[in-house]
C-alpha positions as CSV (number, residue, x, y, z in Angstrom):
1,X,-78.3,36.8,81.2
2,X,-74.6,37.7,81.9
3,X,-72.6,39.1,79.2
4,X,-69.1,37.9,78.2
5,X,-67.0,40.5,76.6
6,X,-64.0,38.3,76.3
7,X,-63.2,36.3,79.8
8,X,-60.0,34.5,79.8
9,X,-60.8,30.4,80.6
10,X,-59.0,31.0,84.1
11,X,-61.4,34.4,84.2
12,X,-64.2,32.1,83.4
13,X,-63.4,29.6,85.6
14,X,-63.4,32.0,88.7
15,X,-66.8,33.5,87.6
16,X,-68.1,30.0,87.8
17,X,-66.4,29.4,90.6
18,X,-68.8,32.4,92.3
19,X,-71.6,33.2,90.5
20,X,-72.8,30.3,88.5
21,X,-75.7,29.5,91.2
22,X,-77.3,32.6,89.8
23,X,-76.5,33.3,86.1
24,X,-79.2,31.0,83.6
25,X,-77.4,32.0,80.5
26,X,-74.5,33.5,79.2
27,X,-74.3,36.0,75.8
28,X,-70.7,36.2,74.2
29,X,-71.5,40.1,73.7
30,X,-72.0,41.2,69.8
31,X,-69.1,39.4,67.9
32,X,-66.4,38.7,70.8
33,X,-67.2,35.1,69.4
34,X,-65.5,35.3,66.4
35,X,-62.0,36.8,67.9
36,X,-62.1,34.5,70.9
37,X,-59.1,32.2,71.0
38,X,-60.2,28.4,72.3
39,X,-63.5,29.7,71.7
40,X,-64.6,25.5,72.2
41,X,-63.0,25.3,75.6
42,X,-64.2,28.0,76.9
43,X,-68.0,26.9,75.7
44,X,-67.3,23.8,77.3
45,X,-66.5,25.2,80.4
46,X,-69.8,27.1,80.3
47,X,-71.6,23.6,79.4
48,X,-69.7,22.0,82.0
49,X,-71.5,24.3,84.4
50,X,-74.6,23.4,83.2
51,X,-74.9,27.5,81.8
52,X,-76.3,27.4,78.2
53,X,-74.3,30.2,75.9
54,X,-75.3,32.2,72.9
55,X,-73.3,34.4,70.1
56,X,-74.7,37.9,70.5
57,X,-77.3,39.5,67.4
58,X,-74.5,41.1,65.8
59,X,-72.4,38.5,64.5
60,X,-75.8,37.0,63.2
61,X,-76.3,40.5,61.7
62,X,-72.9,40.3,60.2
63,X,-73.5,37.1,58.6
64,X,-76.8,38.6,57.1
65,X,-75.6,41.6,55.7
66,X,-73.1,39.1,53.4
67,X,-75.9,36.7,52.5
68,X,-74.3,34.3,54.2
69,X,-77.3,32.6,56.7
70,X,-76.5,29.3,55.6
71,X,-72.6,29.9,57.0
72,X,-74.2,30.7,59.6
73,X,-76.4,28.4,60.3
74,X,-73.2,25.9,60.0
75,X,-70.9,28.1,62.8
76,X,-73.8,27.6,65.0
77,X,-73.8,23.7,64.1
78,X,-70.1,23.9,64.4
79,X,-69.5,25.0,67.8
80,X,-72.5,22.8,69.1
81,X,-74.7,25.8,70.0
82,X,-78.1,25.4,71.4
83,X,-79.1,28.5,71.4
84,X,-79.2,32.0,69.3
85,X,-79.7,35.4,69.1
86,X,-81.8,37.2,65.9
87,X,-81.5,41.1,66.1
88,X,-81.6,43.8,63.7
89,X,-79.9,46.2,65.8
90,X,-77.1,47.2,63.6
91,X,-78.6,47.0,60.3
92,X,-82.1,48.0,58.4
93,X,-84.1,44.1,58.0
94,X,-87.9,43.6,56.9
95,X,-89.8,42.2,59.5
96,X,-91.1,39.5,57.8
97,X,-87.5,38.4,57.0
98,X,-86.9,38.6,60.6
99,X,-89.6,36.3,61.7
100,X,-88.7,34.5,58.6
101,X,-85.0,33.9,60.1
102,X,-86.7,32.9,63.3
103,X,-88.8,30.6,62.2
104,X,-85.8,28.9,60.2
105,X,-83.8,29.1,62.9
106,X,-85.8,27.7,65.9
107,X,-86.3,24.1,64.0
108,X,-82.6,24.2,64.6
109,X,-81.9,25.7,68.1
110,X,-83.7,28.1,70.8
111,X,-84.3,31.2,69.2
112,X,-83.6,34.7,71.4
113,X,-84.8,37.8,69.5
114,X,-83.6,41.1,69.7
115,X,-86.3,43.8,69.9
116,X,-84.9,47.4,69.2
117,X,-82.3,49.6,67.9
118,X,-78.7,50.2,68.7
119,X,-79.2,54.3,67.0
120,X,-79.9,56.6,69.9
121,X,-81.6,58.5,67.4
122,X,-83.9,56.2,66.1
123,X,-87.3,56.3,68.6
124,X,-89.3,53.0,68.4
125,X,-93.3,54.1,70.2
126,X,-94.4,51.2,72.1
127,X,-97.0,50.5,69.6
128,X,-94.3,49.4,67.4
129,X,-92.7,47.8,70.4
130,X,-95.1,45.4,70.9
131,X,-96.2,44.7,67.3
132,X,-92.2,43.4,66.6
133,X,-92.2,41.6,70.1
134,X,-95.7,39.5,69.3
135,X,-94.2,38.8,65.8
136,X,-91.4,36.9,67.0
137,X,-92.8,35.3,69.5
138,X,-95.4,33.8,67.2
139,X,-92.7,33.0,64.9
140,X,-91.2,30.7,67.2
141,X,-88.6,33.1,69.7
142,X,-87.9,31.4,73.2
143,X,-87.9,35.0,74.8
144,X,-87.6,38.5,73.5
145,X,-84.9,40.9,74.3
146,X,-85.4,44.9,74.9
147,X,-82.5,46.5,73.3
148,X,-80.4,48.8,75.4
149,X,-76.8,47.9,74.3
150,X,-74.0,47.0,76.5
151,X,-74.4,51.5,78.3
152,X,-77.6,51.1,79.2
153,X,-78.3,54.3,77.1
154,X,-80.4,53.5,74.0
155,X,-83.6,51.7,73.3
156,X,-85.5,50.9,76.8
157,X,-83.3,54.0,78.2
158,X,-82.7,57.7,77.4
159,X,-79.0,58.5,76.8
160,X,-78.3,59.1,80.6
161,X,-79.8,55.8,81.4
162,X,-82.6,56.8,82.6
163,X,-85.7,54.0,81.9
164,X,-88.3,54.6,79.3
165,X,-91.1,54.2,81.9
166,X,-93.9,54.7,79.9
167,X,-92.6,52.2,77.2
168,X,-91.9,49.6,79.6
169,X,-95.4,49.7,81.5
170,X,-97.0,49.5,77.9
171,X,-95.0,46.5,76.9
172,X,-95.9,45.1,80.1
173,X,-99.9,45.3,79.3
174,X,-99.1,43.1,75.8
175,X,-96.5,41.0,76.6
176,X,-96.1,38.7,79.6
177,X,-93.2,39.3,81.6
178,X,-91.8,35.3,81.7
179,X,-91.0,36.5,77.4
180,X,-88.8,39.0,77.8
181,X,-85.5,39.8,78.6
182,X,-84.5,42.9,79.5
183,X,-81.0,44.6,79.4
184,X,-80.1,45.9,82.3
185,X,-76.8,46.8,83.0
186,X,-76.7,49.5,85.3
187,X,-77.5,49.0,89.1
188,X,-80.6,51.9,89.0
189,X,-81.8,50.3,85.9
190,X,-81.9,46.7,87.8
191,X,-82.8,47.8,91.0
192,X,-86.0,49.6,89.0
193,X,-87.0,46.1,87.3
194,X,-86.9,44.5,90.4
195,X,-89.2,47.0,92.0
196,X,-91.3,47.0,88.8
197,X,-91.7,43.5,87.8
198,X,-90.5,41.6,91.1
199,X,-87.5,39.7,92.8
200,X,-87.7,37.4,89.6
201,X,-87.5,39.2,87.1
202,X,-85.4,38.7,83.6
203,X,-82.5,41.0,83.1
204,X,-80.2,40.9,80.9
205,X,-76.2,42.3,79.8
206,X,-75.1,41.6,82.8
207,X,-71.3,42.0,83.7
208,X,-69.9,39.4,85.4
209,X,-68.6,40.9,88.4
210,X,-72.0,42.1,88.8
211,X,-73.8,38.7,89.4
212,X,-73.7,38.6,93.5
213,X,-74.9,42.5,93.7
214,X,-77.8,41.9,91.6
215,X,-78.8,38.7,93.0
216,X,-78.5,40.5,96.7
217,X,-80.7,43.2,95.0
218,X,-82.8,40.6,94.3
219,X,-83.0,39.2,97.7
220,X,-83.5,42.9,99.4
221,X,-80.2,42.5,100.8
222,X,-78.9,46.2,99.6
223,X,-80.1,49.2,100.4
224,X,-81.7,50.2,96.8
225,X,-84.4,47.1,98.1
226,X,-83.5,46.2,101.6
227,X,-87.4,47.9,102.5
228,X,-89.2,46.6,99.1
229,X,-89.8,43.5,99.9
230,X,-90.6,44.1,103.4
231,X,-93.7,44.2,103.5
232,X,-95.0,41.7,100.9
């Protein structure tokens, strides 16, 4: 999942131009969505690639927060969108209504949920973790995202970026690894999933410029996994 934080339609054209053979999905980060002039031509260049797009959790959050889901609901109609993001990142939400939102949500498109907090103070123990993430998959999410905001320093990472290993592992002996998304948007952080989970697995905030050295990071064509794979 690659990140779009505002690309220009030229800009997107040239990420296309390079890295669409290896992006599946594009997020238009938080609420970028809502400022983004020809916001429908630049979708449709995205479409055109064949690269499904989403609005990131927090312009769903910001629609929330104003009781305005149905509005919602009607943007998302609107600009065609077949896809969306639920998260509770930014704001305090019931998990019931959550799942509640999802369940809603996914007769209308494919539902991505966010799992986590955007507080660096706010500690979620993997119990909880995995509780939230089997919810929302049962309540009809495609895939479930691990929070760790556009840094890579809250959530699945401590403040210096540093992964959560423990709370990974653990989510790993719940959940199966094809249901989530992880944000990943430092090189160590990707280079560690890859090692972790395997050449395959599904990472997430990525930058755009950054699609070739991840997928060569994939491959074991950089250093950080040139000797992984070697042997397997």
């Amino acid at each position: 999942m690659v990140m779009d934080k505002g690309l220009s339609l030229r800009q997107v054209e040239d990420f296309l131009e390079m890295s669409a053979p290896y992006t599946d999905i594009v997020k238009l980060g938080w609420a970028t969505s809502f400022v983004t002039p020809n916001l429908k031509e630049k979708l449709a260049l995205y479409k055109s690639a064949g690269i499904p797009t989403y609005f990131g959790g927090t312009l769903f959050e910001a629609f929330i927060i104003r009781k305005q889901f149905d509005e919602y609901r009607r943007v998302l109609d609107e600009f065609g969108m077949e896809y969306a993001e639920v998260s509770d990142g930014s704001l305090d939400m019931e998990q019931d209504d959550k799942c509640q939102y999802i369940r809603t949500l996914s007769e209308q498109v494919t539902v991505l949920s966010e799992v986590g907090s955007k507080d660096e103070a706010k500690i979620i123990p993997p119990y909880k973790w995995i509780k939230l993430m089997k919810a929302e998959l049962e309540a009809g999410a495609w895939k479930v995202i691990g929070e760790a905001r556009e840094g890579g320093n809250v959530g699945l990472f401590r403040a210096d970026g540093e992964v959560r290993q423990g709370l990974v592992e653990e989510i790993l002996t719940e959940i199966p690894e094809e249901k989530i998304i992880w944000e990943a948007p430092q090189k160590g952080q990707q280079v560690w999933f890859v090692k972790l989970v395997g050449a395959n697995v599904n990472v997430g905030n990525i930058a755009p410029h950054e699609v070739i050295s991840l997928e060569t990071i994939r491959l074991g064509l950089r250093g950080d996994t040139f000797s992984h794979f070697l042997d397997k």
